[in-house]
N, C-alpha and C positions, 0 to 999 in steps of 0.2 A: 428569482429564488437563489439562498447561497446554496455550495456545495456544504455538505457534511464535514465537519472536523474530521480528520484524521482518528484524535481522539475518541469518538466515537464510534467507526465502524473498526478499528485497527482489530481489538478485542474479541469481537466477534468472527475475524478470520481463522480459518484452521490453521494449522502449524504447519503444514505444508506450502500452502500460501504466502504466509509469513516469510518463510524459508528461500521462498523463491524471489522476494523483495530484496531480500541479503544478498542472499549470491549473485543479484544481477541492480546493485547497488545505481540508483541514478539511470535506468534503462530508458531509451526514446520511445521505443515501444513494450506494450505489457500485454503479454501471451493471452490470447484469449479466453483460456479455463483462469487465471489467475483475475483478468479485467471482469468475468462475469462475477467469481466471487466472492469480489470487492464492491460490486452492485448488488447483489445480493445478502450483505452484509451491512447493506445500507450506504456504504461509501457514491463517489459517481462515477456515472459510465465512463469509464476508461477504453472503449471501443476504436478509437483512433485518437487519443492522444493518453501522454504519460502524469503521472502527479506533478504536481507544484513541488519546486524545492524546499519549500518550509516542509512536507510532507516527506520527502528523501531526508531530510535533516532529522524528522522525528525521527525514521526507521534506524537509521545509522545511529543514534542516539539509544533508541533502544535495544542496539545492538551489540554495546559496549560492554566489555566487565566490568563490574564492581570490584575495586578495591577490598 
């Protein structure tokens, strides 16, 4: 089975969640309220290991200003 797109569960996290991706940009590990979350939001268990860097690439990505 693959994991969920990024694209697909990102949206559905709350803004605090979100928040916590940013300030701890590329983390090895991801805070337990943040990793259920993001299973909860459909994304995958992140329980003892951190995103894919394609996945850190989106959030910083979507973290940037618009011109």
């Amino acid at each position: 089975m693959t994991e969920p797109r990024i694209e697909q569960w990102w949206q559905e996290l709350e803004t605090e969640h979100k928040e916590w991706f940013r300030e701890n940009l590329r983390a090895e590990t991801i805070e337990p309220d943040v990793a259920l979350a993001v299973y909860e939001a459909g994304g995958p268990d992140l329980k003892d290991k951190t995103l894919p860097p394609r996945d850190w690439d989106f959030i910083e990505t979507q973290s940037e200003f618009v011109d």
